[in-house]
Structures are given as C-alpha cells and as structure tokens.
KOLROLUM-372136 format. One record per atom (N, C-alpha, C): x, y, z. Coordinates in steps of 0.1 Angstrom, whole numbers, plus 5000, padded with zeros to 4 digits. Layout:
<pts>
XYZ...
</pts>
This chain:
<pts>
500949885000500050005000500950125000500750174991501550364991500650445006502250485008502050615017501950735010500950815021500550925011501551005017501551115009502651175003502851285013504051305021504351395031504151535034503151575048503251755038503951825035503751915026505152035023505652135035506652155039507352225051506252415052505852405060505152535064506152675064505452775057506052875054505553065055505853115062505453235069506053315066505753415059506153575057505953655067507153755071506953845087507753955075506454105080507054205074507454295082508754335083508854415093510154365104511454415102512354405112513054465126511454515130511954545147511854445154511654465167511654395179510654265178509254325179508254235177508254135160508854195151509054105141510054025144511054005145512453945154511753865161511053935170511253815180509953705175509153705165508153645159508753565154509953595149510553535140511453405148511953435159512553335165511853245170510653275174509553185179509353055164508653135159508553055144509752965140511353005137511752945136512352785145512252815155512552755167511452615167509952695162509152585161509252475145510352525139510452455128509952455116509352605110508752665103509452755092509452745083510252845075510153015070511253065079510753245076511553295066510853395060511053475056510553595056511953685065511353825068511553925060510454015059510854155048510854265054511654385053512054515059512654595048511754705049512054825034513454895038513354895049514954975050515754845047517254965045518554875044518954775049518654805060518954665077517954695083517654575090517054595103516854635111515854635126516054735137516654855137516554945123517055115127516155155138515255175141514055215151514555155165515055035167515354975177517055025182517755085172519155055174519555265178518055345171518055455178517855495189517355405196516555405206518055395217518555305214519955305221520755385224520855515211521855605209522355665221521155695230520955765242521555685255521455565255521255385261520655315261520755225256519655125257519055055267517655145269516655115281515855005271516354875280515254765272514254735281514054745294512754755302512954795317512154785325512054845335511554765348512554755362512754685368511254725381510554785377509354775385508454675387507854715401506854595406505754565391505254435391504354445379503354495383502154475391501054605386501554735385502454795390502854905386503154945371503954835362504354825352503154815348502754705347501054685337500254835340500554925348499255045346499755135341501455115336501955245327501355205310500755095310499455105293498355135293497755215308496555285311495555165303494155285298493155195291493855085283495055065280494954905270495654835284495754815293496454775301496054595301494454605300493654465299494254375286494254455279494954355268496654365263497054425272498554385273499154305284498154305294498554205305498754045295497954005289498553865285499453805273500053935269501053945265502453955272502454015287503454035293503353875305501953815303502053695312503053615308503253625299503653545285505653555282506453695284507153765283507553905288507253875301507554015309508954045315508954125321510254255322511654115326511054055333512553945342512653835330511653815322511753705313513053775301512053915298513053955285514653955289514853985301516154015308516453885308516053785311516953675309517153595295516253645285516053625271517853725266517953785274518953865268520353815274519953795285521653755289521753625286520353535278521453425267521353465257521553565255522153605243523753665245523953645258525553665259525453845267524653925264524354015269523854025285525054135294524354125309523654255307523154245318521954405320522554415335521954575342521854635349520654755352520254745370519054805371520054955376519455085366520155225367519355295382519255385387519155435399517755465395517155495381515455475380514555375384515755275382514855145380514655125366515055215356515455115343516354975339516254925329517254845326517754855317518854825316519954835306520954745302521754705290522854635285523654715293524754605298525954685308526954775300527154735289527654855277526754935273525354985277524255105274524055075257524554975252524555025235523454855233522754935215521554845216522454725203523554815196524254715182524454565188525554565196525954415203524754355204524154345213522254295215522054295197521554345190521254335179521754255169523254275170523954165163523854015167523953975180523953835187522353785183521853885181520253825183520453795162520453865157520353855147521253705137522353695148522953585140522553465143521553465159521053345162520153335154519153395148517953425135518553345124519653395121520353335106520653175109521253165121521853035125520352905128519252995129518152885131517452895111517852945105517552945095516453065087516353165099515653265088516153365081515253385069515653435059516053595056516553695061516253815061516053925047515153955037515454015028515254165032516354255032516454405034515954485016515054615018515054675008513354625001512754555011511854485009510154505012509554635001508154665008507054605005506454565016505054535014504254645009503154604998502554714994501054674991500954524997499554494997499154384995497854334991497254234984497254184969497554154963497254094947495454024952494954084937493653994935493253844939494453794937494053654936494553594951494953744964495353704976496753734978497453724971498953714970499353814977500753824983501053964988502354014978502254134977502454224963504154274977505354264972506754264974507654354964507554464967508754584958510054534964510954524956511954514960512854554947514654574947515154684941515154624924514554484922514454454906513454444900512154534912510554524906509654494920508854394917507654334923507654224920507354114935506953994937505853994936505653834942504653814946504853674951504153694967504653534974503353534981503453414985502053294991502653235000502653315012503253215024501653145030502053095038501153015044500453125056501553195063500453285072501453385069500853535080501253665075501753715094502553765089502553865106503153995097501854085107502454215099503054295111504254355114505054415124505754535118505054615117505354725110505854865112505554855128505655015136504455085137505055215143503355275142503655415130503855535129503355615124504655715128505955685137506755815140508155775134509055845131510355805128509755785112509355795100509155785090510755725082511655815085513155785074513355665083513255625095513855445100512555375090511455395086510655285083509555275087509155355101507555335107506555415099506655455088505355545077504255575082503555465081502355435082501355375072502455365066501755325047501055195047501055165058500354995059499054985060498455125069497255165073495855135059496755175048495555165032495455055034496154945027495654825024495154725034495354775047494354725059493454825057492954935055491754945055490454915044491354875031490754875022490354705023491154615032490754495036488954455050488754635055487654625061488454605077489754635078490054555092490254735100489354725111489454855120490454885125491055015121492255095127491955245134492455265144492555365151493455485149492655635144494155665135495055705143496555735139497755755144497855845147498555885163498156025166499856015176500156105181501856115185501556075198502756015205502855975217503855975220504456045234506056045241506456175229505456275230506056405220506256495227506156635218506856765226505856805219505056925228503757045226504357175224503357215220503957355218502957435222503457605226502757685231502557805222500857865224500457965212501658025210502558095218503758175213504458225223505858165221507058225232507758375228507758435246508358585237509658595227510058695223511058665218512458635224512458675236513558635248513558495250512358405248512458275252512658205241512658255231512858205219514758185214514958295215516258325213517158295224516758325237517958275247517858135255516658095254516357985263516057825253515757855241515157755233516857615234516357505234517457375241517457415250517057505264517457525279516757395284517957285294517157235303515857255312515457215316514657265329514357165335515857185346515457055357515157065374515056935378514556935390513057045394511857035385510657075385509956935386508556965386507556915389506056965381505456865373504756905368503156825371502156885371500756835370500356855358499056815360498256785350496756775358495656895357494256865366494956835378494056775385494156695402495056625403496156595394497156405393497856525403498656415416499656465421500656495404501756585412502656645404503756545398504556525390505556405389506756525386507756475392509456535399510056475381510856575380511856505368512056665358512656625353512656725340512656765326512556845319512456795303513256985298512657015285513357085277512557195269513557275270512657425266513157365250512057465241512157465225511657595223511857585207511757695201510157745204509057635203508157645204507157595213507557485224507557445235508557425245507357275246508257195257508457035255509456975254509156835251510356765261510556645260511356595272510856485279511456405291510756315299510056315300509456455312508456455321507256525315507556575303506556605293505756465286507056375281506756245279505556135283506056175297505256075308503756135306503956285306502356305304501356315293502356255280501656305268500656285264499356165271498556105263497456185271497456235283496756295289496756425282497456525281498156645278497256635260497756535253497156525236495456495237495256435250493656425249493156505251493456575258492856745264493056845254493956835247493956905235493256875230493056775221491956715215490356765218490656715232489056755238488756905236489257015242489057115247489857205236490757175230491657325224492957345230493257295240494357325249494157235262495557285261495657185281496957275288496457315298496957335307497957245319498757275319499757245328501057345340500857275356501157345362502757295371503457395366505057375361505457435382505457325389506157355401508157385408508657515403509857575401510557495409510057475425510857445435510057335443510057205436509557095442510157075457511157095462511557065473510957215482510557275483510357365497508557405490508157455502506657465504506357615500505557635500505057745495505157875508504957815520504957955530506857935530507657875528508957915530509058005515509257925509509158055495508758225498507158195506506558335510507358415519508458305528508758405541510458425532511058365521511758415522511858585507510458525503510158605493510258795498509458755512508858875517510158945526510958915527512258995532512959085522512859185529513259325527514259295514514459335499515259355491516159465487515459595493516259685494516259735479517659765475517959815462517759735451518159595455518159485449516659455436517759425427516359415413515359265419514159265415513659155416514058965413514959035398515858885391516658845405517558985410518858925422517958875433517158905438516358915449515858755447515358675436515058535434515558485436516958545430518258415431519158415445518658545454519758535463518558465472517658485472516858415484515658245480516058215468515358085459515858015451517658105449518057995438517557985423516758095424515758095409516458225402516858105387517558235379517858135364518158185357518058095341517058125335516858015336515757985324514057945336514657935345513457925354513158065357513558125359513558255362512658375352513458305341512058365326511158315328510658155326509958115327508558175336509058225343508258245358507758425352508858485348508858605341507858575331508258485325507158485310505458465313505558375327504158295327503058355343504058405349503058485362502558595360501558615363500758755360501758875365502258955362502659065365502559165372501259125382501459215397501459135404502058965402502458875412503358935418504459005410506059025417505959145424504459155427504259295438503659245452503259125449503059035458503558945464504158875478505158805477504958645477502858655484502158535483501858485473501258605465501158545452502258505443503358555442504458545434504458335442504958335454505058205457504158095451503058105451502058065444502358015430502858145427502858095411504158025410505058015420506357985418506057835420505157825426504757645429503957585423503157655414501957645405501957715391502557705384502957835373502057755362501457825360500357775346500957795327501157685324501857635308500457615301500157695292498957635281499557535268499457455268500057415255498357385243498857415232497957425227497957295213498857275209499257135201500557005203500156925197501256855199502456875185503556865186504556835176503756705165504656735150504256665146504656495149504056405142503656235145505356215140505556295130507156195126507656255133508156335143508756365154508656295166507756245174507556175178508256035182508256015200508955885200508155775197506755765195506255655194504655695192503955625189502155635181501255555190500655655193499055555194498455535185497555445186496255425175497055275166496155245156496355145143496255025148496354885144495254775147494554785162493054815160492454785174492554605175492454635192492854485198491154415191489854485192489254415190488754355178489754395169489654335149490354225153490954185165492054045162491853955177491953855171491553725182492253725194492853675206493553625218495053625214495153515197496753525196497053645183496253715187496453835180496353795160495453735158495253715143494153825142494153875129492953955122491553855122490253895130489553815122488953775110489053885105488653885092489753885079490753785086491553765077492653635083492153545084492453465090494153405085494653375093496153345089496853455088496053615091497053705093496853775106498453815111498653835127499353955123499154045132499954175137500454185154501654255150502154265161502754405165503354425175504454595179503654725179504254775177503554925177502854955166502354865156501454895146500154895154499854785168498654785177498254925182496854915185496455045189496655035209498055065211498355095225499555215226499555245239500955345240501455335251502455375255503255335271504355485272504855475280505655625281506955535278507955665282509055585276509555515290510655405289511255355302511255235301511355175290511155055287510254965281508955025290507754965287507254985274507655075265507555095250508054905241509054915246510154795240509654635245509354665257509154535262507854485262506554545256505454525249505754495234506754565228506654535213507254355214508654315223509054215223507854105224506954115240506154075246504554035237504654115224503154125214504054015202505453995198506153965190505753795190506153815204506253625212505053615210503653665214502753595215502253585203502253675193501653645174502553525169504153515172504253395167503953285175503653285186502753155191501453135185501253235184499653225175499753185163500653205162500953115145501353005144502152965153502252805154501152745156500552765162499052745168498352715157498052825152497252795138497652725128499152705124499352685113499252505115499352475130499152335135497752305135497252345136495852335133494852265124495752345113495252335101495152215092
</pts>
C-alpha cells in the first residue's frame, strides 16, 4: 500500500524588522517553520538601534502592577502578552544571548555596555543560524487579486504565498527608519478597523514664546521641577525648553493625557512646580524679606535659587502684579500655569498611538477577518511612556503572534 505523500514544510512571511517581528521570527523558527522576513529599510531594527543611541533602556525593573498600569486603558489586553514575556523573562532572554543588563538608579534596565548594536547583532545571527531568511529593501504594498502579497523590491515586484502573515510594521513616527504608516491603506481597504495615528512620548507647543524665550532659552534644560496635569499629584523630573515648546521626559510621561485634552477642549493646561523641594509659605517667608535696592531677578536668586531659564519662565508665565505680591508670586512659583495648545508633529514623535484595534483580532492576536494574518508591535492600537515599557510590549506582542501562528498553522 503507498503512503501518502508527506506535507510540504510550512511557510510564513513576517513583514517588518523590529523587535516584535524578530522576536516572531524566533519563535516561528524555533518551532520548525520556515521564515522569511521583509524590511524596506537597508537593515533591520534602525528604530530599535536609535533607541539606544541615548542607552539602551530595554525595560524596567518595577513591581508588575505598577508596570502593567503604565498602558492605562489598553492595560487589559496587554497583561496577557506580558503573562507570557515580561520585564524578568526579557532580561533573561537577553543574557542568553551573551548580553548582561543592569538596574540604573530609575529602576530602568539596561545592557551593561548602554549600546543596543551588540544585543542586535547576537540576536540576529542566532535568527540566521536557526535558519531565517532576512530580505532588506523589501516593501509590502498589499494584496494581489487573487490573495497574494504584492513585494517591491530593488528589481521590481513579487509576489509570494506564504502560508500565514505577521504584519509588524511600527506605528506612524520615525518615517526615514521605516515606521510610515503606509500599511494603514491596504488594511483598511481589507475592512479591518484601525485607530488613526496620533503622537505619543511627544513635545507640545505653546500659542507663542516671547522673543527672549525664543532666542535665549530654546534647548534650555529645565530641571529638578514638577509637573501636574488637573488633580494627578505632580510627577518630579525634567524635560526641555524649545523653540516652540516643551518636550522631554516628564513631558513624555504625560503625553497621552496632555494630547487628549487637546483634542477634547483646544488646549491643556499644565502646572509647572519651580521648587518641588520647599513649600509654598517658605518660598513666601523668604520672598517677603526686605530686598532693598536689589532688582527682583537678584532678589530670586539670592533668596530661591531661581535664575536661568526658570526664572524667565516664571517672568514669561506669572501674571505681572504677582511680583508685587510676595504670596502670590509663591504661588505661582509652585503652581505656574503652561497652556499648550498642540502636539509636535507624529514623525517627530517617540512612538504612536492608534492602528490595529485589539478588538479586529482574536487572543493570539490574528485578524478576524483575515484569517492566517497576525499583527504585532507598535502597529497595535496601545501606548506606554518611555522607560522600557514601550520595547518590552513590542518584544512581549512579537512572542505571543508567533505562538499564535504556530498554533494555527498546527491546526490546520
């Protein structure tokens, strides 16, 4: 009696060479599946390897509920992606990769050399060495009629028929690394619901800085403040004067709040605390001592320490019979009111909200209405501030779509 005839080896196209495509890809390969990944830039992980430039914060050594509620509203559907691949897992995903880490005085984490290449390179050659395929220079541009996915690359257009799809694309910021947004058409013209792209971890700007703030203060740090937002206690840290705002960490941390209220209302208000360490009646009692001859600028700085760019600041934004007052001046010194009125634009931007809603796609993250195709990374409609949690969601969404692909493709 003939045996029937063996199946053909299973075969998956992953578009897209950051973190969550990578790490799809190791999953996949590992399970014995054949990849082939595509990425329109030159090489891979440019998006991942900028990120480093600064150091590479690949996650953050906090308690987990605390971690799980820096994704606010998506927090529900990123918890079981991090069940799966969270902050101690990725850290030891990395130090076999020959890579140690270290927790910095934030509580971030980091490669003990701060650089993201090394990490990049070890991971990438274990990819090659399990057998995936990497084609650089390689865009997705859609569907073909007959299903097929349509492949520019530099001697024309494909066209390939893998067995399933993971699309890992980015979100909408960094445009010259590769995150566009150009993916958004041919999913929508597939019927699958996207959230549009809107900036996250940006820098706002204000109706208009005088021309003193413009010209002497624009790149001025501004540290050791405290900023609110409405009722939230205030959060300690600092960020950076611009031409036209303010952008920076602690700007960062608040952006999604700060862009909603724009959104909502026209503007958002925020209240810039100069001197987080002392109280407001010390301020008052040392405000209110006799200055004598002394100009108001010396009088700040000999009795508050306030002078720079804080010192304009305060000049630019307190009502101007504050500084006749010594309660009120205090006040404003602890409360100083910032309107910002827009955000920076989306390719500026460290990172995107919006694009695949969680609820177009099943548990292991497949489209429903397109079965055998999976999205992963920052093309999802979530956001995180910066500190790791950005990175270790895109890893954490990577692992779980290609389990969902093994899954399915076993299935079948």
């Amino acid at each position: 009696m003939s045996q029937p005839a063996p199946l053909p080896p299973q075969h998956v196209a992953i578009i897209g060479g950051g973190p969550a495509g990578l790490m799809a890809a190791e999953v996949l390969s590992q399970a014995g599946i054949r990849v082939d990944l595509y990425d329109a830039m030159p090489s891979v992980g440019r998006k991942f390897l900028l990120a480093g430039v600064g150091g590479m914060n690949i996650t953050h050594s906090e308690a987990y509920p605390a971690f799980l509620a820096r994704y606010a509203a998506r927090a529900p559907h990123i918890a079981p992606l991090l069940r799966g691949f969270d902050a101690p897992t990725l850290c030891a995903w990395i130090h076999g990769l020959g890579i140690e880490t270290f927790v910095g005085s934030s509580g971030r984490v980091f490669p003990t050399d701060m650089k993201a290449a090394p990490l990049l390179r070890a991971w990438l050659k274990r990819l090659r060495d399990g057998g995936v395929v990497i084609h650089t220079r390689h865009r997705w541009l859609g569907w073909n009629p007959d299903g097929s996915l349509r492949i520019a690359n530099p001697d024309g257009e494909q066209a390939i028929n893998p067995d399933a799809l993971l699309l890992a694309l980015g979100g909408g910021s960094w445009a010259r690394l590769g995150s566009d947004g150009a993916w958004m058409q041919p999913l929508e013209q597939r019927g699958i619901a996207l959230a549009p792209l809107r900036p996250s971890n940006c820098g706002f700007e204000v109706a208009a800085w005088s021309e003193l703030m413009r010209s002497k203060f624009a790149g001025a740090p501004l540290k050791n403040i405290a900023i609110g937002l409405n009722d939230d206690v205030p959060r300690l840290g600092e960020c950076v004067m611009t031409a036209t705002g303010v952008e920076g960490s602690l700007i960062y941390a608040l952006s999604a709040p700060i862009r909603d209220a724009i959104e909502q209302q026209g503007s958002a208000t925020v209240h810039l605390d100069l001197l987080p360490g002392r109280p407001v009646d010390k301020i008052h009692a040392a405000l209110s001592k006799p200055r004598g001859s002394r100009s108001m600028a010396k009088h700040l700085h000999s009795q508050l320490g306030l002078d720079g760019v804080k010192a304009a600041l305060l000049r630019e934004l307190a009502p101007s019979e504050s500084f006749a007052d010594p309660l009120a001046l205090a006040h404003a010194i602890k409360a100083l009111p910032l309107t910002l009125v827009k955000t920076r634009p989306l390719d500026e931007a460290i990172s995107s909200a919006g694009g695949v809603t969680f609820e177009a796609m099943d548990e292991q993250l497949m489209l429903k209405a397109l079965p055998g195709v999976f999205c992963a990374g920052e093309m999802l409609d979530w956001e995180a501030p910066t500190g790791g949690y950005l990175l270790t969601a895109c890893f954490a969404s990577g692992r779980a779509a290609g389990m969902g692909m093994v899954q399915w493709l076993r299935s079948r």
